[in-house]
KOLBAKOL-793235 format. One line per field, with one value per atom (N, C-alpha, C): residue number from 1; residue in three letters; atom name; x, y, z. Coordinates in steps of 0.2 Angstrom, whole numbers. Example, Ala and Ser with C-alpha at 12.3 -4.5 7.8 and 13.67 -1.06 7.14 Angstrom:
k	(1|1|1|2|2|2)
r	(ala|ala|ala|ser|ser|ser)
a	(N|CA|C|N|CA|C)
px	(66|62|66|64|68|64)
py	(-28|-22|-16|-11|-5|0)
pz	(39|39|39|35|36|39)
END
This chain:
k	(1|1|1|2|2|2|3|3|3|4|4|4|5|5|5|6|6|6|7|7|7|8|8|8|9|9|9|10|10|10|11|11|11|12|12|12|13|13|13|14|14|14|15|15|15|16|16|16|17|17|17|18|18|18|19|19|19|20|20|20|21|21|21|22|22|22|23|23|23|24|24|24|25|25|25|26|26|26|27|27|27|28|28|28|29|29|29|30|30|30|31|31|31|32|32|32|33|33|33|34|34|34|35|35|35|36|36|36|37|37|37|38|38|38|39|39|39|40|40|40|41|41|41|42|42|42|43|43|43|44|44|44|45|45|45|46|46|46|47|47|47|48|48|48|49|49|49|50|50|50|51|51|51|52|52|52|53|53|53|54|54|54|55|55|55|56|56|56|57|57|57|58|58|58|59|59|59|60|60|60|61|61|61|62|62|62|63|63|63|64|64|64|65|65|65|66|66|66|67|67|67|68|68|68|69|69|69|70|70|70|71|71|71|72|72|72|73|73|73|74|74|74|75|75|75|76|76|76|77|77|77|78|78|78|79|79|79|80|80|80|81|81|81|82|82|82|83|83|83|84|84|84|85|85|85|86|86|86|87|87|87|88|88|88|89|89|89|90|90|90|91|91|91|92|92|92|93|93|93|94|94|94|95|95|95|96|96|96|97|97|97|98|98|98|99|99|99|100|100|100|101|101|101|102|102|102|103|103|103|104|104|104|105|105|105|106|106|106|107|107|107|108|108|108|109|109|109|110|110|110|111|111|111|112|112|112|113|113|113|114|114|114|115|115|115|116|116|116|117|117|117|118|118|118|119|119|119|120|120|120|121|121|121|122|122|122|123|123|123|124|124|124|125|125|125|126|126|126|127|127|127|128|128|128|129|129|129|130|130|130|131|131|131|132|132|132|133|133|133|134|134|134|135|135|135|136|136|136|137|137|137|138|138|138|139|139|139|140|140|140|141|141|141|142|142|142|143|143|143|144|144|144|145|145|145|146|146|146|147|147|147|148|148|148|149|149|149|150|150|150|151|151|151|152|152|152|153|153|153|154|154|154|155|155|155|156|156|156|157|157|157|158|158|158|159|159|159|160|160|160|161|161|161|162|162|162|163|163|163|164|164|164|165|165|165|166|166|166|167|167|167|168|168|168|169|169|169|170|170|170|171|171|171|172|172|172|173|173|173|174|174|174|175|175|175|176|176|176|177|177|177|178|178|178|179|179|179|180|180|180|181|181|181|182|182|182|183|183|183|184|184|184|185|185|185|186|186|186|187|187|187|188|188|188|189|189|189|190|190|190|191|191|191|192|192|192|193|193|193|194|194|194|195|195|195|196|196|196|197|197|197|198|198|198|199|199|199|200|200|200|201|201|201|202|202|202|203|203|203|204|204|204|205|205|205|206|206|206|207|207|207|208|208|208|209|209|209)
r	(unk|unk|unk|unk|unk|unk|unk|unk|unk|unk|unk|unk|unk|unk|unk|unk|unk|unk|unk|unk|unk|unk|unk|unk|unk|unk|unk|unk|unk|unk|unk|unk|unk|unk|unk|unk|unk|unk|unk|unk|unk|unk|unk|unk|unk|unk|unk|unk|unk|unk|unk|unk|unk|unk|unk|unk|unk|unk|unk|unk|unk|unk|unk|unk|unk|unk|unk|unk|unk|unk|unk|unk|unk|unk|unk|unk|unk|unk|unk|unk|unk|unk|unk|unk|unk|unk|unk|unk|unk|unk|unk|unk|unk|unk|unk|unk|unk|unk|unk|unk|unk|unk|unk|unk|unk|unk|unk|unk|unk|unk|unk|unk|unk|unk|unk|unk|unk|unk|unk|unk|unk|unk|unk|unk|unk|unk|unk|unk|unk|unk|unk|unk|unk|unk|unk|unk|unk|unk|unk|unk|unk|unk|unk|unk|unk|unk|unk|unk|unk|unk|unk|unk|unk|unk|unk|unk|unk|unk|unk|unk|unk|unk|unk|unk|unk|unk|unk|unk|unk|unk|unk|unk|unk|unk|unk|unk|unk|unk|unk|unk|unk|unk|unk|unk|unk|unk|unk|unk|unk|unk|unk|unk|unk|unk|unk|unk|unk|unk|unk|unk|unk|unk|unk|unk|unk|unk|unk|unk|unk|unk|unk|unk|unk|unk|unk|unk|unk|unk|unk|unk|unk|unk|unk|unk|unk|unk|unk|unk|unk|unk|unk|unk|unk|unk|unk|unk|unk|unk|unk|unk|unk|unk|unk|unk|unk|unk|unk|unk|unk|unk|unk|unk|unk|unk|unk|unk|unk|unk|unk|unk|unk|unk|unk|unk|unk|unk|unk|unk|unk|unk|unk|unk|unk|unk|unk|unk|unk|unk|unk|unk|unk|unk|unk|unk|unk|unk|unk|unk|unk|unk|unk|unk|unk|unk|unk|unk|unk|unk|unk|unk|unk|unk|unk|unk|unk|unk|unk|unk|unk|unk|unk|unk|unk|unk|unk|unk|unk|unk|unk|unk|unk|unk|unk|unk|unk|unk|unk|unk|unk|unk|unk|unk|unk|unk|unk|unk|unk|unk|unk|unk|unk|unk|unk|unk|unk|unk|unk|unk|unk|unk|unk|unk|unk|unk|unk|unk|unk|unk|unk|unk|unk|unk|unk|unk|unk|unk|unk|unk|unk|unk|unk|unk|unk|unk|unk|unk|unk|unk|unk|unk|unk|unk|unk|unk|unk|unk|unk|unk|unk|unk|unk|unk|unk|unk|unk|unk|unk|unk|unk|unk|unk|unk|unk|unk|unk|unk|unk|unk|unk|unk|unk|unk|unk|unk|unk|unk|unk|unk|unk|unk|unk|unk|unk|unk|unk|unk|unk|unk|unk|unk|unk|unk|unk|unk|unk|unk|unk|unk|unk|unk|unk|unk|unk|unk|unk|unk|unk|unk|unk|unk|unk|unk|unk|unk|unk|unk|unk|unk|unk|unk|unk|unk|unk|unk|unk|unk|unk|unk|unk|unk|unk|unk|unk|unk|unk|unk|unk|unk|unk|unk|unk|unk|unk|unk|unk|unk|unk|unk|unk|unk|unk|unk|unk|unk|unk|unk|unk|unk|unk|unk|unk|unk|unk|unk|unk|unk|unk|unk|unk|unk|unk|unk|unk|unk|unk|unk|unk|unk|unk|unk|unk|unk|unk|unk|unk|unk|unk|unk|unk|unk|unk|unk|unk|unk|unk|unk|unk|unk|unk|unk|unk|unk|unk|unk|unk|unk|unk|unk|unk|unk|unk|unk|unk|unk|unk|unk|unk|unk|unk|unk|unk|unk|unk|unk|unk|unk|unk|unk|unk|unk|unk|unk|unk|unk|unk|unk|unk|unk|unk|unk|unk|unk|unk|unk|unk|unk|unk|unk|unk|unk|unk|unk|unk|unk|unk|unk|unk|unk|unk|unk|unk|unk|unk|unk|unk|unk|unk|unk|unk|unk|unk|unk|unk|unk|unk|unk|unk|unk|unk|unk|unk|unk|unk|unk|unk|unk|unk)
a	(N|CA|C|N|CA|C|N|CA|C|N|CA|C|N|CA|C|N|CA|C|N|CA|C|N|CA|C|N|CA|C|N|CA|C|N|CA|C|N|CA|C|N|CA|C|N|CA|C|N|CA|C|N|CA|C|N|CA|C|N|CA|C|N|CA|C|N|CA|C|N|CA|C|N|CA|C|N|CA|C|N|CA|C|N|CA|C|N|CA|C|N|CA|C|N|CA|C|N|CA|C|N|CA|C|N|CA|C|N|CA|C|N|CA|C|N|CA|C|N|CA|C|N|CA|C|N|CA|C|N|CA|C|N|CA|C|N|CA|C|N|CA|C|N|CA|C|N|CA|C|N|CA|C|N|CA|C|N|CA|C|N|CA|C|N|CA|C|N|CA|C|N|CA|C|N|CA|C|N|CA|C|N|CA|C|N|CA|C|N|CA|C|N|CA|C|N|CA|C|N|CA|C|N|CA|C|N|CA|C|N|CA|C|N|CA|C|N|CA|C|N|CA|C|N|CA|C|N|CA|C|N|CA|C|N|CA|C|N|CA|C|N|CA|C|N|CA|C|N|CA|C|N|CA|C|N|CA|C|N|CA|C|N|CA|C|N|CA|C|N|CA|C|N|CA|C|N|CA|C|N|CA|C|N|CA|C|N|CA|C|N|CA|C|N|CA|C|N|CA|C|N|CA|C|N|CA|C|N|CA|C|N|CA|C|N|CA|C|N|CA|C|N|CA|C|N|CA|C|N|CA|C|N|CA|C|N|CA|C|N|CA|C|N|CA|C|N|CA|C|N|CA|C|N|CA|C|N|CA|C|N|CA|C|N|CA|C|N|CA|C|N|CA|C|N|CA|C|N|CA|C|N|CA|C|N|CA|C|N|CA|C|N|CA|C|N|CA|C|N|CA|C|N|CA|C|N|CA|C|N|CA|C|N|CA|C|N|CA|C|N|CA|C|N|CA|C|N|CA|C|N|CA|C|N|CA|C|N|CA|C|N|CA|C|N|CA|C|N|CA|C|N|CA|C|N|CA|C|N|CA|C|N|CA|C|N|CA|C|N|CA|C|N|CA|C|N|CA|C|N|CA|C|N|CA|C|N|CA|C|N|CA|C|N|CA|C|N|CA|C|N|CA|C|N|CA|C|N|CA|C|N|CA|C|N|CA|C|N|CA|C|N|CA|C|N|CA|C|N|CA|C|N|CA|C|N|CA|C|N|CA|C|N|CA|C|N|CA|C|N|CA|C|N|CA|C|N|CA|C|N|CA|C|N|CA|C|N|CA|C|N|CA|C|N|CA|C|N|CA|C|N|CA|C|N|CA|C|N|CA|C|N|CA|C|N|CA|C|N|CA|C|N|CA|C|N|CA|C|N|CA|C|N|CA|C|N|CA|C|N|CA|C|N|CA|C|N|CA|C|N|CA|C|N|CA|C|N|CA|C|N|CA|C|N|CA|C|N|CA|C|N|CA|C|N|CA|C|N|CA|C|N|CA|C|N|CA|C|N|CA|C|N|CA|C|N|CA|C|N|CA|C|N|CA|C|N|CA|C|N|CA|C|N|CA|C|N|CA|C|N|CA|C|N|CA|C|N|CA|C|N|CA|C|N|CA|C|N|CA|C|N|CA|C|N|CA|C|N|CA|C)
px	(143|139|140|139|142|136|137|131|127|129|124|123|123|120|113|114|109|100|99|91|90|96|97|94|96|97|93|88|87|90|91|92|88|90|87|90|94|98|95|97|95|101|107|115|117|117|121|127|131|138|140|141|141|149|153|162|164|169|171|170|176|177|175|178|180|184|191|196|194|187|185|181|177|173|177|181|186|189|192|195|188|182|178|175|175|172|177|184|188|187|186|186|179|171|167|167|170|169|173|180|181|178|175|173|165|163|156|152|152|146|145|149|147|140|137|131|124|125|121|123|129|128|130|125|126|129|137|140|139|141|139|145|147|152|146|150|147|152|158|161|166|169|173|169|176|176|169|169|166|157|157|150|145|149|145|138|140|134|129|130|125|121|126|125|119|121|118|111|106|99|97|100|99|100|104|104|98|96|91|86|85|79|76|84|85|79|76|70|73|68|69|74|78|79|75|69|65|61|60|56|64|68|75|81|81|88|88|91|90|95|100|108|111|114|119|126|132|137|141|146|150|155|159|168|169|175|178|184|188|195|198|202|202|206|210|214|219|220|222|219|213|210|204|207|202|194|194|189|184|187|183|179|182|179|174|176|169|164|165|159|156|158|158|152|153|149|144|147|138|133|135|132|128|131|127|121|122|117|113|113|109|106|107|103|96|99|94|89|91|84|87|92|94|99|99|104|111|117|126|125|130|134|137|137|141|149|152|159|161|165|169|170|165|168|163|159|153|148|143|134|129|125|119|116|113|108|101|98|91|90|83|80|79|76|73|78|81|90|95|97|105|109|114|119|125|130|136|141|148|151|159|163|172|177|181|186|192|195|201|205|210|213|211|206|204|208|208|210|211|208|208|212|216|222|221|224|224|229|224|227|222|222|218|218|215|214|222|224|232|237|236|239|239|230|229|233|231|235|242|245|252|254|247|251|250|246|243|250|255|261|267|265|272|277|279|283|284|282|282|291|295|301|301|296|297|297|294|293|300|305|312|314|312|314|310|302|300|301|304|307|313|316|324|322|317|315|314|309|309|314|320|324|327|329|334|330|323|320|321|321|322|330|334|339|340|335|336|333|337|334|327|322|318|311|305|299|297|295|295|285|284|276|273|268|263|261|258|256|260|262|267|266|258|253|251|250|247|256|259|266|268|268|270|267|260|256|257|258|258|266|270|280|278|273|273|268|264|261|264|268|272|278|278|282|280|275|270|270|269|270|265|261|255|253|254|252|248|244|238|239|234|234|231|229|228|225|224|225|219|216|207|210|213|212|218|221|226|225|221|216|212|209|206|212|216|224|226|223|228|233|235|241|242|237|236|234|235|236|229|224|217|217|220|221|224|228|232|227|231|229|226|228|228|221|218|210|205|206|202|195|197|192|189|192|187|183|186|183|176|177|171|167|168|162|158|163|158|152|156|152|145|147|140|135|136|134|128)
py	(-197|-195|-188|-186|-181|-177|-171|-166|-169|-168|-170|-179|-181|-188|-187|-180|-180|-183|-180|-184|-189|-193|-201|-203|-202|-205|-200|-205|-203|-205|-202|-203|-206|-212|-218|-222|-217|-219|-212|-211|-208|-202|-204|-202|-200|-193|-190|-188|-187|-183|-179|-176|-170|-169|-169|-168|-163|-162|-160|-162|-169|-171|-177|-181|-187|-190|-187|-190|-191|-186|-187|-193|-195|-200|-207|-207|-211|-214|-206|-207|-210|-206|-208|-215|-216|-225|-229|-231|-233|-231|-223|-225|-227|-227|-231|-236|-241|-247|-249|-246|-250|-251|-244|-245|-248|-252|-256|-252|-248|-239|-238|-240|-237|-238|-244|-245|-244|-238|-233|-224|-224|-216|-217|-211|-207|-203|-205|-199|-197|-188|-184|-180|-181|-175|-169|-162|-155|-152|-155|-155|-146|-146|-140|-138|-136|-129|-125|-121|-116|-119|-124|-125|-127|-129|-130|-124|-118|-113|-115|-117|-119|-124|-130|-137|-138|-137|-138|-137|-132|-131|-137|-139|-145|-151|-152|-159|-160|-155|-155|-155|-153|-153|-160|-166|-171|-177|-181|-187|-191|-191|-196|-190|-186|-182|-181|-178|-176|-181|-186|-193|-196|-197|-201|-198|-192|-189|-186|-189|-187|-182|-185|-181|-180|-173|-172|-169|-172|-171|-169|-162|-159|-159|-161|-158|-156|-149|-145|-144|-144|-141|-133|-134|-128|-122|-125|-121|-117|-113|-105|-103|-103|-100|-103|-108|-116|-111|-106|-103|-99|-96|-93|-99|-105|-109|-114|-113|-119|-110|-104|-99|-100|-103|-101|-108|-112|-118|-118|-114|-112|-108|-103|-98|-101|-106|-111|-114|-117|-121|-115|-113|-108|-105|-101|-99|-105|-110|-115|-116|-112|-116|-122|-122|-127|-124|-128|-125|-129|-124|-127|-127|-132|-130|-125|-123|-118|-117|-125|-124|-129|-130|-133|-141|-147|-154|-157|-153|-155|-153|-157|-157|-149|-149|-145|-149|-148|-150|-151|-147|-145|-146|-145|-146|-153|-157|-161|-163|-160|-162|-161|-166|-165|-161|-158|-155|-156|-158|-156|-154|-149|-147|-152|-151|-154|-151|-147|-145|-147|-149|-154|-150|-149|-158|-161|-154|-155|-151|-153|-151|-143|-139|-131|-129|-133|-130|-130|-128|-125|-129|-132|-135|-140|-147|-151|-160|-162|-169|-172|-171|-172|-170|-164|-164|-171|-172|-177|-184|-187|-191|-194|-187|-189|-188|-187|-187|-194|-199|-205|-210|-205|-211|-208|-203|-198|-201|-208|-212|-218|-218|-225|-221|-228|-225|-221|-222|-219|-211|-209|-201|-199|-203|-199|-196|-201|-202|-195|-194|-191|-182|-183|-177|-173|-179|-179|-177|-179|-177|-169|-167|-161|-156|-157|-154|-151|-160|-157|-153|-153|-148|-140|-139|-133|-132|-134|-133|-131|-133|-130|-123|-121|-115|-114|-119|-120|-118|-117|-117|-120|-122|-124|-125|-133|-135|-129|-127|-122|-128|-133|-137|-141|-140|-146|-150|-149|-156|-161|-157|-161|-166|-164|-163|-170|-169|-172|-181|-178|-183|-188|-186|-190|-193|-191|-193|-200|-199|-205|-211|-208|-215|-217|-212|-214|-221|-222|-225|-233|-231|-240|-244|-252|-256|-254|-253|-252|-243|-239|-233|-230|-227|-224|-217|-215|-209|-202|-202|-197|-201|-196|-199|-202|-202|-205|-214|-213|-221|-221|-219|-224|-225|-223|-225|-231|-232|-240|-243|-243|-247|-248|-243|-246|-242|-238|-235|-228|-225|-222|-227|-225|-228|-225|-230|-226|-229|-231|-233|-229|-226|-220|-215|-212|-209|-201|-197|-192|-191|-197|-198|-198|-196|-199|-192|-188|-182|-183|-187|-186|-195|-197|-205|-202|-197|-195|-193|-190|-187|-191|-195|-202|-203|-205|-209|-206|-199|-196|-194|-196|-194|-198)
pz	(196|191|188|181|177|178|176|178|170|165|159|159|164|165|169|174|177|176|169|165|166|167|164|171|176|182|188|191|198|203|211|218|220|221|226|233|234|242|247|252|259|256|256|257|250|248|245|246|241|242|236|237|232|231|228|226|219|221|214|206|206|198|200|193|195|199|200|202|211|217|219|221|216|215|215|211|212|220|223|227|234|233|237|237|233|231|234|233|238|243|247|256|258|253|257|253|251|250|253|257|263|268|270|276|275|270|266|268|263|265|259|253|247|243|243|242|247|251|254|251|250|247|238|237|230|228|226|223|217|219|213|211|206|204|202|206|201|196|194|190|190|196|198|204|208|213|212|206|204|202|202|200|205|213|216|217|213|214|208|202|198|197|202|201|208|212|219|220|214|213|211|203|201|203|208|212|214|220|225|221|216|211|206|207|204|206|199|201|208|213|220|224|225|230|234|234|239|244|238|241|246|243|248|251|249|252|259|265|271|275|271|271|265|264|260|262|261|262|254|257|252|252|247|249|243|246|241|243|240|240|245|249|253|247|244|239|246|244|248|254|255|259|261|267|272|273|277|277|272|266|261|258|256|253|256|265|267|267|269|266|260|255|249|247|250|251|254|262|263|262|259|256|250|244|242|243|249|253|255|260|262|259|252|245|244|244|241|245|251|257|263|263|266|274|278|283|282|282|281|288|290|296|301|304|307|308|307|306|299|296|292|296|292|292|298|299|301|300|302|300|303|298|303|307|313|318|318|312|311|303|302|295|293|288|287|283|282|276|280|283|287|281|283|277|282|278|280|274|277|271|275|272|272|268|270|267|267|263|261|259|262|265|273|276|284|288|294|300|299|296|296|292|285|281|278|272|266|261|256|254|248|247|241|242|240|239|242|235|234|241|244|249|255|255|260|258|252|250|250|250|251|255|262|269|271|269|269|269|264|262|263|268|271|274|274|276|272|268|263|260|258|255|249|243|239|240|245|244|246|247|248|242|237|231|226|230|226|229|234|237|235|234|229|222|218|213|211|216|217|220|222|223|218|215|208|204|205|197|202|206|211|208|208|207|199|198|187|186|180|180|173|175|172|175|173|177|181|187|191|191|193|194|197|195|198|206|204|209|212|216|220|224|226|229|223|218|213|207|206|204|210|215|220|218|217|221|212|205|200|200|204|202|209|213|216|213|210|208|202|198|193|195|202|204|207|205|207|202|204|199|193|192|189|188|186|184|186|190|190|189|183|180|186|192|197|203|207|213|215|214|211|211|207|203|205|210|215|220|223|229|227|220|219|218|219|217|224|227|235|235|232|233|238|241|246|253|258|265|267|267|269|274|279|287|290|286|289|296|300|306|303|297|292|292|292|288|294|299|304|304|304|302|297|290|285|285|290|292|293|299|304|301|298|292|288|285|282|285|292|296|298|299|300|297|290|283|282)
END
């Protein structure tokens, strides 16, 4: 859901989730509709990194939030720095009244509001979506191809992708029968490995959620 939809629509599930964009939304919708969970939580785009600070008042303040929400779960992007950004998150939560977590990618213990936060790609790194995704297919053949790809452009004396997770992650769905414009809506295509061993920390948080 887009932040300017918010008027339109109340919260009527127990289980919030709070994400970045769409392409999260996307990618989230395929991993709980695998695991038949999606028609229990409510996802929310806040529409950037940067807006979980202006957005997160307005959720909680959203028609049926206080009446239904028992849990709310957050993912943001590690980018750079795994640690500044689950701070950055709870210091959000925390402002509003609510209790974060004590560490990154699990729940609080207390308050009438479970909260948990998840930094992605996980396991303590630094890094984005995109990263996670292409470790899902770290072994499918195409990625030799899309590693070869990258090398020749290394070799030119041209500018080189700012994002090589994100760069990375479009030259391989570029390579599927069917195109998917980002890693969101290749994940409803199946072209990500959401069985894969990668996900089992962000499986686990689902499932707590």
């Amino acid at each position: 859901m887009r932040p300017n939809q918010r008027d339109q629509r109340e919260i009527t599930k127990s289980k919030v989730l709070l994400v970045e964009g769409q392409d999260e939304v996307n990618f989230f919708e395929a991993m709980l509709r695998k695991a038949n969970k999606l028609d229990q939580v409510e996802i929310i785009e806040v529409g950037g990194k940067d807006k979980f600070r202006t957005e997160f008042p307005a959720i909680v303040n959203m028609t049926g939030f206080s009446q239904h929400v028992q849990s709310i779960g957050i993912v943001r992007d590690a980018d750079e720095n795994y640690m500044a950004a689950f701070q950055s998150v709870a210091n959000v939560v925390e402002r509003n009244g609510y209790t974060p977590p004590r560490d990154p990618n699990t729940f609080n213990s207390d308050g009438d509001v479970k909260v948990g936060i998840f930094i992605m790609p996980g396991n303590s790194e630094n890094g984005m979506l995109e990263d996670l995704c292409l470790r899902t297919q770290a072994d499918h053949p195409v990625m030799q191809c899309v590693e070869a790809f990258f090398q020749c452009i290394a070799s030119k004396e041209i500018d080189q992708p700012k994002n090589i997770a994100k760069a990375k992650s479009q030259v391989f769905l570029a390579a599927m029968p069917d195109i998917a414009k980002s890693v969101g809506l290749g994940a409803k295509k199946n072209y990500w490995n959401l069985d894969h061993d990668c996900l089992f920390e962000l499986k686990q948080f689902l499932a707590e959620l």
